[in-house]
FINU-670150 format. One record per atom (N, C-alpha, C, O): residue number from 0; x, y, z. Coordinates in nm, 4 decimals, decimal comma. Layout:
N
[NUM [X Y Z]];
...
***
This chain:
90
[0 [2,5711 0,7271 -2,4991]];
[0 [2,5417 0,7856 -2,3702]];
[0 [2,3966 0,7548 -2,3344]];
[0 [2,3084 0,7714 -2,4186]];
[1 [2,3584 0,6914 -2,1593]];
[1 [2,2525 0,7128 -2,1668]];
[1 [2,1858 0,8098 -2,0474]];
[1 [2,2573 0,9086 -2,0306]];
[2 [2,0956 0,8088 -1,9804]];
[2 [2,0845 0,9350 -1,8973]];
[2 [1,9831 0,8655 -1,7555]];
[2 [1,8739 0,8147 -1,7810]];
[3 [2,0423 0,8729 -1,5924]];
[3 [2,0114 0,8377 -1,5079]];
[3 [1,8613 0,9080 -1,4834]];
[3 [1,8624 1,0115 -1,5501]];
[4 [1,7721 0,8984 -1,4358]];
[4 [1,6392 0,9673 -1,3668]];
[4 [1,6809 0,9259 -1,2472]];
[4 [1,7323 0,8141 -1,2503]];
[5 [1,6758 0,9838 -1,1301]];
[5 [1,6850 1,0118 -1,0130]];
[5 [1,5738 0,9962 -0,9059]];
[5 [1,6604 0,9949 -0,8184]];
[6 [1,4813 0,9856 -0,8487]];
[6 [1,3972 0,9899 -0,7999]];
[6 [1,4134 0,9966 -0,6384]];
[6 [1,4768 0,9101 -0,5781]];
[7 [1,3524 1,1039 -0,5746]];
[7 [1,4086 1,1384 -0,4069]];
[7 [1,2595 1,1386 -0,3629]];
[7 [1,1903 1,2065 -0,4388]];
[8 [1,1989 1,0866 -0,2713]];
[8 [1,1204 1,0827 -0,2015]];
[8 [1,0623 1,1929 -0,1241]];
[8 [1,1399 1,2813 -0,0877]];
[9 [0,9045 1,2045 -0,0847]];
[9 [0,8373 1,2962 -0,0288]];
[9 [0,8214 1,2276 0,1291]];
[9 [0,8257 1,1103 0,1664]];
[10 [0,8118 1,2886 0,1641]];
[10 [0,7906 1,2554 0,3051]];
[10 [0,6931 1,1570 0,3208]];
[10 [0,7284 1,0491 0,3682]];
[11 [0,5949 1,1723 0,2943]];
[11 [0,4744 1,0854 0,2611]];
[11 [0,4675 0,9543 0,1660]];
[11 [0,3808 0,8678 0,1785]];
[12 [0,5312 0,9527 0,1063]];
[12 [0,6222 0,8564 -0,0323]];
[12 [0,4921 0,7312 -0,0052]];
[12 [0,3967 0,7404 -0,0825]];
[13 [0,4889 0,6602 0,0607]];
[13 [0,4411 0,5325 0,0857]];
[13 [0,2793 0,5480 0,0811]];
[13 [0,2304 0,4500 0,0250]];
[14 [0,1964 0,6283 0,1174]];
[14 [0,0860 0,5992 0,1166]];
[14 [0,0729 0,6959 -0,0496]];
[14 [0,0027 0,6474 -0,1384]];
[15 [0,1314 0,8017 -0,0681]];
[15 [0,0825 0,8708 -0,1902]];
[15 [0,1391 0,7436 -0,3241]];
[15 [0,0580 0,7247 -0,4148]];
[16 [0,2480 0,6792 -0,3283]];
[16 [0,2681 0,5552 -0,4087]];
[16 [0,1711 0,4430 -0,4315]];
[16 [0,1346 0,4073 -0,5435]];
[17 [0,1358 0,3956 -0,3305]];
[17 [-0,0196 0,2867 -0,3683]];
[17 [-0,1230 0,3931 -0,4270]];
[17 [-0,2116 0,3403 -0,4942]];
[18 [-0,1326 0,5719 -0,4124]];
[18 [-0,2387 0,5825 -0,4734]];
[18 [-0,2040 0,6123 -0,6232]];
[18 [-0,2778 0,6460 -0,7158]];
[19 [-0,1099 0,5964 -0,6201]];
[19 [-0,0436 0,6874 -0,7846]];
[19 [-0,0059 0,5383 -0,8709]];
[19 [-0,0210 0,5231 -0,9921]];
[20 [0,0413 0,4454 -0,7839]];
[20 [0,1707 0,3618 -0,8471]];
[20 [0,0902 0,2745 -0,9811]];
[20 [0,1613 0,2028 -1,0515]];
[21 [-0,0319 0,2831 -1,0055]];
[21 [-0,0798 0,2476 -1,1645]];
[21 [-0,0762 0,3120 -1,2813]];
[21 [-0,0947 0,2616 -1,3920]];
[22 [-0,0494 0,4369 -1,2535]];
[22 [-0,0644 0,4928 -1,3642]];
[22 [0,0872 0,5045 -1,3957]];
[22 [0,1387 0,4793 -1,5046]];
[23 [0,1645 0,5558 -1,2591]];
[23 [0,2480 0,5042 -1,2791]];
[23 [0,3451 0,4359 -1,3560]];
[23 [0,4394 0,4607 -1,4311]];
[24 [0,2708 0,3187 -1,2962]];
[24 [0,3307 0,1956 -1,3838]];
[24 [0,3035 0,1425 -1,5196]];
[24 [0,3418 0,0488 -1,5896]];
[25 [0,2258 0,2362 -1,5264]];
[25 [0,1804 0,2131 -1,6741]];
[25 [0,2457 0,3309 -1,8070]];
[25 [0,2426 0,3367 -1,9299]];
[26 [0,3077 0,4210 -1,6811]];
[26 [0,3830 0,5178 -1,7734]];
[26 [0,4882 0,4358 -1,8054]];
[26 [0,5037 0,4112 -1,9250]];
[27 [0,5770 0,3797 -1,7121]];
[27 [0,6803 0,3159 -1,7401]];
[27 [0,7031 0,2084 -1,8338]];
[27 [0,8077 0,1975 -1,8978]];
[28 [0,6017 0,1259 -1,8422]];
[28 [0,5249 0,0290 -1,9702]];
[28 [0,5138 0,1244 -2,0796]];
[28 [0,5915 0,0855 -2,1668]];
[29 [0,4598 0,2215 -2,1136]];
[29 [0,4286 0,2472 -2,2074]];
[29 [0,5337 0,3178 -2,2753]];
[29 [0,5097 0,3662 -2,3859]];
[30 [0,7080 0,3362 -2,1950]];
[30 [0,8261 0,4560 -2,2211]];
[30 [0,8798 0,3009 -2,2559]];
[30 [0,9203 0,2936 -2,3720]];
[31 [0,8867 0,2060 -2,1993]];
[31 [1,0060 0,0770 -2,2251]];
[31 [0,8923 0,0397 -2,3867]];
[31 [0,9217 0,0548 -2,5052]];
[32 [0,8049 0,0054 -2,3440]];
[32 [0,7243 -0,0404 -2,4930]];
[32 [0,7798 0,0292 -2,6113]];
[32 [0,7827 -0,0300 -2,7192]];
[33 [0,8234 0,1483 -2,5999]];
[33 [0,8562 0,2417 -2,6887]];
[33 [1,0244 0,2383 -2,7246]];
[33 [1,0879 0,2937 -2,8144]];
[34 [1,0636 0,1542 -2,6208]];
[34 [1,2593 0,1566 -2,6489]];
[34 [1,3519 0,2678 -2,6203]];
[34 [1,4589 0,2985 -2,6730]];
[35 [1,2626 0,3378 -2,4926]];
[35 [1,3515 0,4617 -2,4539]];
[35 [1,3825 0,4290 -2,3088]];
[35 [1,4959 0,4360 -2,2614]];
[36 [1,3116 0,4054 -2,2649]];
[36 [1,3391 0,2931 -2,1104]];
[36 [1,3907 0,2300 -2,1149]];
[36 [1,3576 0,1577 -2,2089]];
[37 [1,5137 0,1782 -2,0409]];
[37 [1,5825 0,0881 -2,0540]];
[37 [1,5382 -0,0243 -1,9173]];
[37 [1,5035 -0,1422 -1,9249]];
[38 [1,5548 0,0624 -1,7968]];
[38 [1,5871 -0,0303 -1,6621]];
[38 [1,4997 0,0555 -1,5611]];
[38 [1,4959 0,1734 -1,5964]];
[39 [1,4317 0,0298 -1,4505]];
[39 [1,3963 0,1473 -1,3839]];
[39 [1,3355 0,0536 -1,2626]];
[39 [1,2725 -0,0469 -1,2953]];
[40 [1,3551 0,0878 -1,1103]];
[40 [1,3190 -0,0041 -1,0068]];
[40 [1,4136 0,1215 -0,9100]];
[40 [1,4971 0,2080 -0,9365]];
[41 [1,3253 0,0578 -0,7552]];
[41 [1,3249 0,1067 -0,6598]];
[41 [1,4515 0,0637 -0,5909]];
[41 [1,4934 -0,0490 -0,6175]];
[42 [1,5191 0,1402 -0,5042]];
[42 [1,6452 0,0948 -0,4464]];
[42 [1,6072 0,0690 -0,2822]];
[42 [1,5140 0,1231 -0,2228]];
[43 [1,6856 -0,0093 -0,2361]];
[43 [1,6815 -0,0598 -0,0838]];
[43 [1,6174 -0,1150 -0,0568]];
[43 [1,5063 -0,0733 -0,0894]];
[44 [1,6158 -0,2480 0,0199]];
[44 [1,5382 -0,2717 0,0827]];
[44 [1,5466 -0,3249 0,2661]];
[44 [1,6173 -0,4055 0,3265]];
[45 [1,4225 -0,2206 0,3111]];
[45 [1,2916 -0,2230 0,2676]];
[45 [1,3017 -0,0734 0,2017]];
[45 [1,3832 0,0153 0,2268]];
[46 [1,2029 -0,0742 0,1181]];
[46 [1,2003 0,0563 0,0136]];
[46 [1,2327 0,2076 0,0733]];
[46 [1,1725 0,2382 0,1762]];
[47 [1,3274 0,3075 0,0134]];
[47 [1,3289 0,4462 0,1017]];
[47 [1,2476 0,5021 0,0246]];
[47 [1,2049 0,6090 0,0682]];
[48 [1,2005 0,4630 -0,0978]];
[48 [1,1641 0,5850 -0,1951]];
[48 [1,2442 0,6439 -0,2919]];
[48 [1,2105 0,7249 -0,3783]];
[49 [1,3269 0,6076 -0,2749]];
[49 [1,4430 0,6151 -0,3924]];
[49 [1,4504 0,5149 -0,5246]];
[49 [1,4639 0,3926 -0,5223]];
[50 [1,4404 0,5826 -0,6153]];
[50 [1,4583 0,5071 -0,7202]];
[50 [1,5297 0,5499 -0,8713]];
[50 [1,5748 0,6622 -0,8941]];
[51 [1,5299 0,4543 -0,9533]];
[51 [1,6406 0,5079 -1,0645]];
[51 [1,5646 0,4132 -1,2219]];
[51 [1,5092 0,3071 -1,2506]];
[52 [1,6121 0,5417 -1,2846]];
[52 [1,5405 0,5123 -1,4381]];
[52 [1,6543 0,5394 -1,5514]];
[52 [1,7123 0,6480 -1,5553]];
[53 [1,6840 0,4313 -1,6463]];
[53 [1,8046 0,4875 -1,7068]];
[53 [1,6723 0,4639 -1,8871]];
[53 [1,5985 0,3773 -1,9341]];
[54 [1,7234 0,6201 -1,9248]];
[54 [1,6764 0,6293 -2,0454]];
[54 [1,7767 0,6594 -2,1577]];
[54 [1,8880 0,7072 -2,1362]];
[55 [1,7270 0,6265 -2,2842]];
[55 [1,7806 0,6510 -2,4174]];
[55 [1,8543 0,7887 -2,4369]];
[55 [1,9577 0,8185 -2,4966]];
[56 [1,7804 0,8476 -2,3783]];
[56 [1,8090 1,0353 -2,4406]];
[56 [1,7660 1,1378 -2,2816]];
[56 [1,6909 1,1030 -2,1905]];
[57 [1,8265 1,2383 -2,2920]];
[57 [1,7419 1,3290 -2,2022]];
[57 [1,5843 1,3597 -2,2475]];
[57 [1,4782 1,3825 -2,1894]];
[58 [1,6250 1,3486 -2,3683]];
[58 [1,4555 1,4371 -2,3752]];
[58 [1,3642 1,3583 -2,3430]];
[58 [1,2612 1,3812 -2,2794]];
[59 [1,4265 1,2035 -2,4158]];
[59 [1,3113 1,0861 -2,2804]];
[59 [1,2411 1,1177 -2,1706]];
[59 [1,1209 1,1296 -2,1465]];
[60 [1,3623 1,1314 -2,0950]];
[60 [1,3177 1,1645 -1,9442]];
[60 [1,2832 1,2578 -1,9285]];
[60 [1,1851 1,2638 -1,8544]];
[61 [1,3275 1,3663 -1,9746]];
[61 [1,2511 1,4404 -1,9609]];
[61 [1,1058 1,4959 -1,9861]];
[61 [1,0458 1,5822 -1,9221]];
[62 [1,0548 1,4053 -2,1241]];
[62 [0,9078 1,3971 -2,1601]];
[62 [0,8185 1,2505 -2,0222]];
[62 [0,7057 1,2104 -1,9935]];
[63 [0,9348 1,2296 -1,9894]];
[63 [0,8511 1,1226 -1,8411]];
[63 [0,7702 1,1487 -1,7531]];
[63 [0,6514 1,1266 -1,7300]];
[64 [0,8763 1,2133 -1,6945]];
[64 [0,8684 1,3530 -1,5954]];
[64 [0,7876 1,4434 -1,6354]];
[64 [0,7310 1,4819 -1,5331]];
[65 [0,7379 1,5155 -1,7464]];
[65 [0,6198 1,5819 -1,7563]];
[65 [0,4556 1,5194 -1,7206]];
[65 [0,3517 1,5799 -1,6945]];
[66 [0,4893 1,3546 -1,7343]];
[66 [0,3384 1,3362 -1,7170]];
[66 [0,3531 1,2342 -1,5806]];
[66 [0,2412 1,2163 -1,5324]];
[67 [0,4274 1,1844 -1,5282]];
[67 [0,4334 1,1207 -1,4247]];
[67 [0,3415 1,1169 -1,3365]];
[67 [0,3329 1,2170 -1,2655]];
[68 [0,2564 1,0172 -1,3147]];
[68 [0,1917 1,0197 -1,1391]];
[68 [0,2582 1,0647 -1,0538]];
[68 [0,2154 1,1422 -0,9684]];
[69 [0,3753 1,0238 -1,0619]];
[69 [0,4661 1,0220 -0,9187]];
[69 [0,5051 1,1721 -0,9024]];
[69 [0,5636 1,2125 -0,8019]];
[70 [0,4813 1,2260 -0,9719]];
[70 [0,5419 1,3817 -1,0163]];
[70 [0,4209 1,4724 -0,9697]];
[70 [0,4230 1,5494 -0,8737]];
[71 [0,2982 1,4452 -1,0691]];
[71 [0,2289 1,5214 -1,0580]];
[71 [0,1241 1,5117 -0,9087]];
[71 [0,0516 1,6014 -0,8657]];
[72 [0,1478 1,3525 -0,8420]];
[72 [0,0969 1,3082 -0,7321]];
[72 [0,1593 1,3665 -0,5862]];
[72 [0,1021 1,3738 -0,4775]];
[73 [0,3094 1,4090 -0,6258]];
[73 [0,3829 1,4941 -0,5155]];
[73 [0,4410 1,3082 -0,4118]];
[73 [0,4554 1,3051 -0,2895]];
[74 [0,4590 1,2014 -0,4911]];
[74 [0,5561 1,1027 -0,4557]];
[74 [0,6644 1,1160 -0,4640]];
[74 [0,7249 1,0576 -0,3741]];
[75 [0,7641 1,2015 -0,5766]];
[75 [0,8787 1,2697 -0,5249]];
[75 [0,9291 1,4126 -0,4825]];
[75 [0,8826 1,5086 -0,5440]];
[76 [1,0027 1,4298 -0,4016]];
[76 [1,0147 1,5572 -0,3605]];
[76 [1,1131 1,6369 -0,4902]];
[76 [1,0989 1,7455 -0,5466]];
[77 [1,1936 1,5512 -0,5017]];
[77 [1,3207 1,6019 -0,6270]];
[77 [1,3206 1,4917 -0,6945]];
[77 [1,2750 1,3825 -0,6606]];
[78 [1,3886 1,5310 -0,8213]];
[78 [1,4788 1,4314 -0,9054]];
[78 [1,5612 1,5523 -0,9798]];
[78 [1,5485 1,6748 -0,9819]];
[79 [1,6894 1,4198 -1,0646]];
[79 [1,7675 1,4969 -1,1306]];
[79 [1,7814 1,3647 -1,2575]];
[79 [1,7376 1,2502 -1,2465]];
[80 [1,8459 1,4161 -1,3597]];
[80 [1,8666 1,3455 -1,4813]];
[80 [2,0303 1,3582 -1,4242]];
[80 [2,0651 1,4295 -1,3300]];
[81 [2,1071 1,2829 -1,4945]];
[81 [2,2548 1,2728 -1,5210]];
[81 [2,2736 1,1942 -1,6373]];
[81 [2,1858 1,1117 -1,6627]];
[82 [2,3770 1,2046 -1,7172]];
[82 [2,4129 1,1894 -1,8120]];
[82 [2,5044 1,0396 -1,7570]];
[82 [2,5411 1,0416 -1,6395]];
[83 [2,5355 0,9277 -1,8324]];
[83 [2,5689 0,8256 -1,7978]];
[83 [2,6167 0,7578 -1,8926]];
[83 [2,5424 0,7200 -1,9832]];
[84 [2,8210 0,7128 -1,8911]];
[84 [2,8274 0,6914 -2,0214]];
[84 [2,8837 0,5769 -1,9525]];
[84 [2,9664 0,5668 -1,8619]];
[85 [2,8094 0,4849 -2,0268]];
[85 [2,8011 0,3113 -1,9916]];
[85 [2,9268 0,2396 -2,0663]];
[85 [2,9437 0,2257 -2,1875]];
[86 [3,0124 0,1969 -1,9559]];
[86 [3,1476 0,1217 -2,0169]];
[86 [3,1287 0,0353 -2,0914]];
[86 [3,1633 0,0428 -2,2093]];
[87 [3,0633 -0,0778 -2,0348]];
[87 [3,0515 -0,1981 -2,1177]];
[87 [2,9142 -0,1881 -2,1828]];
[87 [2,8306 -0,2485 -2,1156]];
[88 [2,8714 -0,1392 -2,2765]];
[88 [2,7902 -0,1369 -2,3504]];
[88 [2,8083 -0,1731 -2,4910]];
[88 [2,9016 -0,1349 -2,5616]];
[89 [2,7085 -0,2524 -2,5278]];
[89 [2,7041 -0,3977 -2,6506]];
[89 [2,7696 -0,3180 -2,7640]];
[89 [2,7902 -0,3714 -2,8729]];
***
């Protein structure tokens, strides 16, 4: 099983993202570096602010989400985890 991150946008999404999106991105580097990240990118284009993170475990994501820019910067309004059991998996 692995577990969706959710990510829903703030109203503001676009200018608070260029100020957050390094550290950011460096959280996300530093969760895949580690082998709990699997996949994680923005949906639509052009971008709504929506985006999706599939991790190893809940508690992954959920230790993500505690330190997040995007979180603690107020770039998303909500998210949710879901549980995700991957058909074709190796």
């Amino acid at each position: 099983m692995k577990y969706v991150l959710e990510y829903h946008p703030s109203e503001n999404f676009l200018a608070l993202a260029r100020e957050h999106g390094a550290g950011h991105r460096a959280r996300l580097q530093e969760f895949h570096d580690r082998g709990v990240l699997l996949l994680a990118g923005p949906l639509d284009e052009p971008p709504s602010g929506q985006a999706l993170a599939v991790f190893t475990s809940q508690e992954a994501a959920e230790e993500f989400l505690a330190g997040d820019p995007f979180v603690a910067g107020g770039v998303v309004s909500r998210w949710v985890i879901r549980p995700w059991h991957e058909v074709l998996a190796p």
